[in-house]
N, CA, C and O of each residue as an XYZ file, in Angstrom:
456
protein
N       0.844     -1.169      0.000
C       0.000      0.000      0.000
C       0.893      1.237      0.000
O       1.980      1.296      0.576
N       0.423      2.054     -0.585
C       1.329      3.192     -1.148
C       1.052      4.048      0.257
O       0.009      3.995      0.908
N       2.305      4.899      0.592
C       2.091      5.662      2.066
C       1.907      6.954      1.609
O       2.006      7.600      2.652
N       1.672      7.864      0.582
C       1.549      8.715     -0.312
C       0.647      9.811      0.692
O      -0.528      9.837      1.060
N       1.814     10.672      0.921
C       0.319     11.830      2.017
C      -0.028     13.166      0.618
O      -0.387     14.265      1.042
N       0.060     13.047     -0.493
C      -0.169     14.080     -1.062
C      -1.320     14.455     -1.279
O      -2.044     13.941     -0.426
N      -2.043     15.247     -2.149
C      -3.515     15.547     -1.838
C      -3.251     16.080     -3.752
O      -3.680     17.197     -4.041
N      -2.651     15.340     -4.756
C      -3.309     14.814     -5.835
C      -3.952     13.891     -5.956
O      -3.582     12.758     -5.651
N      -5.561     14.322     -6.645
C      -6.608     13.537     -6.541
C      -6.248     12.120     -6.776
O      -6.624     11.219     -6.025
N      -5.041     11.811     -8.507
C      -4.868     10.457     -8.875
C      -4.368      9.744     -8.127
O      -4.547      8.530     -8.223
N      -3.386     10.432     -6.905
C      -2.853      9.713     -5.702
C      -3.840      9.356     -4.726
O      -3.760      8.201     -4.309
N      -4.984     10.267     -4.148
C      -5.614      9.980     -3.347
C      -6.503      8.679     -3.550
O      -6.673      7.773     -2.733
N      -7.198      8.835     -5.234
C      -7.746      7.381     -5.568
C      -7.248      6.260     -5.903
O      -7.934      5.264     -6.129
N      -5.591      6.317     -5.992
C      -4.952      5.249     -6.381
C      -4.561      4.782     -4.303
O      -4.179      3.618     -4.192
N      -4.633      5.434     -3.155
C      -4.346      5.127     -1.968
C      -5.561      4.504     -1.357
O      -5.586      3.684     -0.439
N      -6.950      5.226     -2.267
C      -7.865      4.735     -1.739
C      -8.555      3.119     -2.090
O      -9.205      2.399     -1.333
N      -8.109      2.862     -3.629
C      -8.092      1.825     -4.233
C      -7.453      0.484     -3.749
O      -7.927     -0.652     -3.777
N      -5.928      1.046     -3.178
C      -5.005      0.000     -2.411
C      -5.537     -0.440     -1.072
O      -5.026     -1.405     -0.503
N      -6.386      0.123     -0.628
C      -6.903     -0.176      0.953
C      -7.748     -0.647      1.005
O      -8.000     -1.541      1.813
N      -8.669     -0.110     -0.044
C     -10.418     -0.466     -0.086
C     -10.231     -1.959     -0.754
O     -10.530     -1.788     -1.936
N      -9.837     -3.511     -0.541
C      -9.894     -4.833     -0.890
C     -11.497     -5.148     -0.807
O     -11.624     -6.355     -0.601
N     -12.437     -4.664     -0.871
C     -13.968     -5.573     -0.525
C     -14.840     -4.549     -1.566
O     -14.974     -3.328     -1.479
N     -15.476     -5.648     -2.751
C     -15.879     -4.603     -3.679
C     -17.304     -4.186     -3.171
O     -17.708     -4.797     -2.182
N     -18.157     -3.183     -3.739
C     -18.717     -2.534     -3.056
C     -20.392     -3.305     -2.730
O     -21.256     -2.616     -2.188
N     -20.658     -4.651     -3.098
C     -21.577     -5.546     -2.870
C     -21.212     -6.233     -1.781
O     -22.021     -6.545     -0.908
N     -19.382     -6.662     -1.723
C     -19.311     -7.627     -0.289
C     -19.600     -6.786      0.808
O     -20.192     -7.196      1.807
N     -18.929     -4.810      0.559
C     -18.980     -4.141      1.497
C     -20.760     -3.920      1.940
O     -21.031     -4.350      3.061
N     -21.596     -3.477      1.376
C     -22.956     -3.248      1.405
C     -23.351     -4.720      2.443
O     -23.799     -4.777      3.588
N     -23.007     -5.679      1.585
C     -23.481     -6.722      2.877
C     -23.059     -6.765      3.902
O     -23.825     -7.099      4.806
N     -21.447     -6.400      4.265
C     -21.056     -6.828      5.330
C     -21.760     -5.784      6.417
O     -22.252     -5.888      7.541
N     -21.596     -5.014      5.722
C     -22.327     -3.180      6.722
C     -24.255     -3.570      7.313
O     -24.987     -2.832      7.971
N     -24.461     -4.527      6.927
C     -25.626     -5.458      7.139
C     -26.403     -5.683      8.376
O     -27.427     -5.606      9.055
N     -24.318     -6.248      8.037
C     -24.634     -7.706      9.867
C     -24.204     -7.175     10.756
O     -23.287     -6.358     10.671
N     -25.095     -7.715     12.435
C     -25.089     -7.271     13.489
C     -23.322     -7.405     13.595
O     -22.805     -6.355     13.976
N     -22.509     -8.355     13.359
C     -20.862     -7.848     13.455
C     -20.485     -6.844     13.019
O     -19.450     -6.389     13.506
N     -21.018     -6.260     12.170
C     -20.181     -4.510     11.553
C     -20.551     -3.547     12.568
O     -19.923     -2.638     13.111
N     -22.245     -4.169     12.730
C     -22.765     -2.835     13.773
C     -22.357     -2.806     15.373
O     -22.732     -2.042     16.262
N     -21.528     -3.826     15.399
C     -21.643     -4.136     16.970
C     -19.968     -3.544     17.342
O     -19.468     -3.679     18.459
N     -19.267     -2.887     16.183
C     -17.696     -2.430     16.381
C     -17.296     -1.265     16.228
O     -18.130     -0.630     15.582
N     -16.136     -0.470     16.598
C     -16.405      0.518     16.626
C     -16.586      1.625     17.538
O     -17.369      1.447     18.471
N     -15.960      2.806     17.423
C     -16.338      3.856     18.520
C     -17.338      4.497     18.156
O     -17.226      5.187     17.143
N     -18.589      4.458     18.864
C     -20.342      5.282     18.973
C     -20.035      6.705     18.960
O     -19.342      7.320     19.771
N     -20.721      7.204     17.801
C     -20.215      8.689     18.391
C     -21.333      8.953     19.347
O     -22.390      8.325     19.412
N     -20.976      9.916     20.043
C     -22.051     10.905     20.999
C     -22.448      9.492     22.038
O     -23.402      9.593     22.810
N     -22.000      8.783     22.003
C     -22.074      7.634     23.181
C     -22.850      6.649     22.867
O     -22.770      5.751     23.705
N     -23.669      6.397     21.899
C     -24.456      5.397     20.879
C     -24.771      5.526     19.631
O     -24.137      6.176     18.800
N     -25.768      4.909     19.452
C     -26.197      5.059     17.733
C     -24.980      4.251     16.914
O     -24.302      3.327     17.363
N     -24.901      4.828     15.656
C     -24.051      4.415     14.778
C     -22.540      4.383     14.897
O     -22.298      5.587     14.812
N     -21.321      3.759     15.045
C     -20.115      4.041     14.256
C     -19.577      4.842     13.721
O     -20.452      5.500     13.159
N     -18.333      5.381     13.442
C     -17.774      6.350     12.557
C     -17.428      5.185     11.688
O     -17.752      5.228     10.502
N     -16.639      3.883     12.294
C     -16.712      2.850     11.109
C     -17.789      2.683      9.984
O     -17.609      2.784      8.771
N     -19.110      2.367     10.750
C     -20.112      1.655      9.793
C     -20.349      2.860      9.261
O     -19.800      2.787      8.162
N     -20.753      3.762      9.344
C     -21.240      5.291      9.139
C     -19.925      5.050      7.449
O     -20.229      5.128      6.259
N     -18.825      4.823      7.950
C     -17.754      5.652      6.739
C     -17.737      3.891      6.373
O     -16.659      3.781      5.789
N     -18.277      2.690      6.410
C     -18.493      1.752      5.384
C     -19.838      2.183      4.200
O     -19.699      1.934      3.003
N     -20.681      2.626      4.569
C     -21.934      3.109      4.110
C     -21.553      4.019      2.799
O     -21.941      3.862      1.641
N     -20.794      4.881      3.260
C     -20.488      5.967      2.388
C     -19.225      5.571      1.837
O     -18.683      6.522      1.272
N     -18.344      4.159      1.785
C     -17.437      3.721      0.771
C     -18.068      2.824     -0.481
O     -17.638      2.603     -1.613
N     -19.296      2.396      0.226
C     -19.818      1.808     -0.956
C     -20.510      2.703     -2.076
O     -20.368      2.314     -3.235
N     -21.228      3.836     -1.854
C     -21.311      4.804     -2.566
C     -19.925      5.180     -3.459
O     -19.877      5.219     -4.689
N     -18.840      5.439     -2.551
C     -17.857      6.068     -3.479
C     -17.441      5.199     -4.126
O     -16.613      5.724     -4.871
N     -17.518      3.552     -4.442
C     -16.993      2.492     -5.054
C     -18.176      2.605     -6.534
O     -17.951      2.470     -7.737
N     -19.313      2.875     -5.860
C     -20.267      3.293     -7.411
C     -20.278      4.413     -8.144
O     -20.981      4.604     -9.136
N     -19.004      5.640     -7.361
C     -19.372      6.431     -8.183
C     -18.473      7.171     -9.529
O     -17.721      8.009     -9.030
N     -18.346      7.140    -10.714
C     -17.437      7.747    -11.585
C     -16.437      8.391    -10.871
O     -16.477      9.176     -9.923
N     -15.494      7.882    -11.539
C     -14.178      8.961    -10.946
C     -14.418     10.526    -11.605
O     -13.789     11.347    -10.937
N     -14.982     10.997    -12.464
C     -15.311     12.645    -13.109
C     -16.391     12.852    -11.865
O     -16.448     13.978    -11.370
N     -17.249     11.807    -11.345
C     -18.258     12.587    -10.764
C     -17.535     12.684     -8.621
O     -18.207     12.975     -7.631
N     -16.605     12.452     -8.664
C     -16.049     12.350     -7.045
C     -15.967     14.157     -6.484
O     -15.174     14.966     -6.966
N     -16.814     14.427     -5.568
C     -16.419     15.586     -5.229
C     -14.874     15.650     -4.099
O     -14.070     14.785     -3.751
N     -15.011     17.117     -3.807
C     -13.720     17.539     -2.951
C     -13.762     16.998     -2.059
O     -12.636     16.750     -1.627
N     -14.847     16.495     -1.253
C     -15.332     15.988      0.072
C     -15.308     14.329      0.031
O     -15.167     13.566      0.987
N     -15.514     13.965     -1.559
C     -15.639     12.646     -1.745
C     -13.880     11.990     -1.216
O     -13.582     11.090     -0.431
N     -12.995     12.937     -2.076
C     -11.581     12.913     -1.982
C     -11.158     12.809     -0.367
O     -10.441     12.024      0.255
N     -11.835     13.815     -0.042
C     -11.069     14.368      1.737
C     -11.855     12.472      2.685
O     -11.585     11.875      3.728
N     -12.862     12.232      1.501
C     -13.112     10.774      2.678
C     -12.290      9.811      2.345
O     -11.766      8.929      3.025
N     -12.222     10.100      1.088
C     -11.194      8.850      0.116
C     -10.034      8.684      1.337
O     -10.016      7.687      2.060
N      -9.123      9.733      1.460
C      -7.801      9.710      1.754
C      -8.083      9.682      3.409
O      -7.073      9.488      4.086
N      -9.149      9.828      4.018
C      -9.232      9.076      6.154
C      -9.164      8.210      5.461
O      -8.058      8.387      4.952
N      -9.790      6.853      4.799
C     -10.259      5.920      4.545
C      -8.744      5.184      4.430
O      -8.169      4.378      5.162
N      -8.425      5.749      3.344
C      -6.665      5.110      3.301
C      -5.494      5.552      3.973
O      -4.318      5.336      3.682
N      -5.931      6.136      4.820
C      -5.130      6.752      6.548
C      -5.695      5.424      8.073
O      -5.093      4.813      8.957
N      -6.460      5.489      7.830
C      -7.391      4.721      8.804
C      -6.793      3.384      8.412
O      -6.575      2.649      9.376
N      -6.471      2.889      7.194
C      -6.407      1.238      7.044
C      -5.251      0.589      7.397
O      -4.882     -0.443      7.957
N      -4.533      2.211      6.519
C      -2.406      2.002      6.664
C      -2.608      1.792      8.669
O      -2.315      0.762      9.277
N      -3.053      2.812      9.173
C      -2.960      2.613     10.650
C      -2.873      1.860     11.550
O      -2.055      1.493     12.393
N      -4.738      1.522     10.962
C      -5.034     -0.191     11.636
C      -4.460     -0.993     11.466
O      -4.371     -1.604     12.531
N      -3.659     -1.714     10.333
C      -2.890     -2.569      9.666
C      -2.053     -2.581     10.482
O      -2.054     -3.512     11.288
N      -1.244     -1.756     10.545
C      -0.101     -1.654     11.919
C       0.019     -1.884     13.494
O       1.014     -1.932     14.218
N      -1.316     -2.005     13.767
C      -1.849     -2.391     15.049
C      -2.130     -4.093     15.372
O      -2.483     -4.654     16.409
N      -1.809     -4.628     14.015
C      -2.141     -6.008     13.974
C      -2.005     -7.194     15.272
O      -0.949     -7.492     15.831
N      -3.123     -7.664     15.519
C      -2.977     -8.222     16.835
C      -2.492     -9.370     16.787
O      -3.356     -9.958     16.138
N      -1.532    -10.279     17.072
C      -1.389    -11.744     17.155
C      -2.017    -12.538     16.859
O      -3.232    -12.348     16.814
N      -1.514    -13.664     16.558
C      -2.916    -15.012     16.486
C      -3.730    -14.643     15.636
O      -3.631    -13.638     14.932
N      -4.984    -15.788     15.641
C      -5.845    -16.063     14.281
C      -7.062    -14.131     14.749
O      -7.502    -13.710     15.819
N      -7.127    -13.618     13.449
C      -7.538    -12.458     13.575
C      -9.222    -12.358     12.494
O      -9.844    -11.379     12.081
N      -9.519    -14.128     12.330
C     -10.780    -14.005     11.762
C     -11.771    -12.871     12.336
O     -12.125    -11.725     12.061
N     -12.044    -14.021     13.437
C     -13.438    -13.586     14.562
C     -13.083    -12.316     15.461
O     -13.481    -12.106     16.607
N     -12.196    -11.470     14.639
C     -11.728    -10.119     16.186
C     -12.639     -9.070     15.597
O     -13.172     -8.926     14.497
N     -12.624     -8.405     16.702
C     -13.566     -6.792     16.623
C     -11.932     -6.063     15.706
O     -12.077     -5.344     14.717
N     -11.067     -6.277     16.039
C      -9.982     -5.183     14.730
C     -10.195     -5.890     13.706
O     -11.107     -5.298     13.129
N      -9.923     -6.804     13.105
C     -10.568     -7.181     11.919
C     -12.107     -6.762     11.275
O     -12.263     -6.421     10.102
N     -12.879     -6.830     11.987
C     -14.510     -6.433     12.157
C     -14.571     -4.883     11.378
O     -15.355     -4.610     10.469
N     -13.537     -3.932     11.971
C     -13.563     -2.520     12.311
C     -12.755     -2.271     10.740
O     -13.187     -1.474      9.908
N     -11.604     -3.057     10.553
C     -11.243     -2.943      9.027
C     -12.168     -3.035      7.899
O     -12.300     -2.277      6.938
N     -12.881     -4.287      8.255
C     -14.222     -4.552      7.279
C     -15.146     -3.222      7.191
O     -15.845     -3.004      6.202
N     -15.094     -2.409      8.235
C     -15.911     -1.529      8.048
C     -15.542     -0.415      7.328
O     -16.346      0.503      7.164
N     -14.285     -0.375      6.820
C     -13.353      0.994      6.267
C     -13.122      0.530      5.127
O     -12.502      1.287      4.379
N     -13.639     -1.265      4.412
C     -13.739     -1.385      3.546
C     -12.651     -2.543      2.618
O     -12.611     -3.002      1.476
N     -11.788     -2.668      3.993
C     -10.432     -3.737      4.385
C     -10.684     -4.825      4.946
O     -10.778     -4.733      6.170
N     -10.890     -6.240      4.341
C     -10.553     -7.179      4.825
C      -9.153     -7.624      4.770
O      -8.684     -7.657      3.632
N      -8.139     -8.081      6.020
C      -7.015     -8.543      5.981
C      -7.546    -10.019      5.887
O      -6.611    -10.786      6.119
N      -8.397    -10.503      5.700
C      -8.323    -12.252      5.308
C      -7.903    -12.270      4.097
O      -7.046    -13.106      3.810
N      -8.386    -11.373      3.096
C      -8.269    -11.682      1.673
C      -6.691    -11.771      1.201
O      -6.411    -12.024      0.029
């Protein structure tokens, strides 16, 4: 995965491309199941995820034309491939199927099984 902090767009979608491994049907399902919803820091102390919340809105950006990506689409693109390089690095020991950090990758659009 490219560590690229620049803020050209072709870089930002080529960083966001390298992270995002789950195309945007496995992601839609996985964002589904009670495991996506159950990981994660709550904002405001419940409700939704910033994970599942920013899985929701990667599957959108996986459907949408690269001419049609706004500035904002970009500024999510590049947390998205900040967030994965991160997590990745936090990697916990042992089998990492069934973990809530694995869970929390799935939600940014990263499976490390694949």
């Amino acid at each position: 995965m490219s560590e690229n902090t620049g803020n050209d767009a072709d870089d930002i979608r080529r960083d966001f491309h390298d992270a995002v491994n789950m195309t945007a049907s496995e992601l839609s399902a996985w964002v589904d199941t009670d495991d996506s919803k159950a990981v994660g820091q709550k904002k405001d102390g419940g409700g939704e995820s910033t994970g599942h919340e920013s899985g929701r809105r990667i599957v959108e950006l996986l459907r949408t034309k690269k001419d049609d990506l706004s500035d904002d689409d970009l500024t999510h693109m590049k947390k998205v491939a900040g967030y994965v390089s991160r997590h990745l690095a936090q990697r916990p020991s042992g089998d990492v199927t069934d973990t809530p950090w694995r869970y929390s990758l799935m939600n940014w659009g990263h499976d490390p099984e694949k």
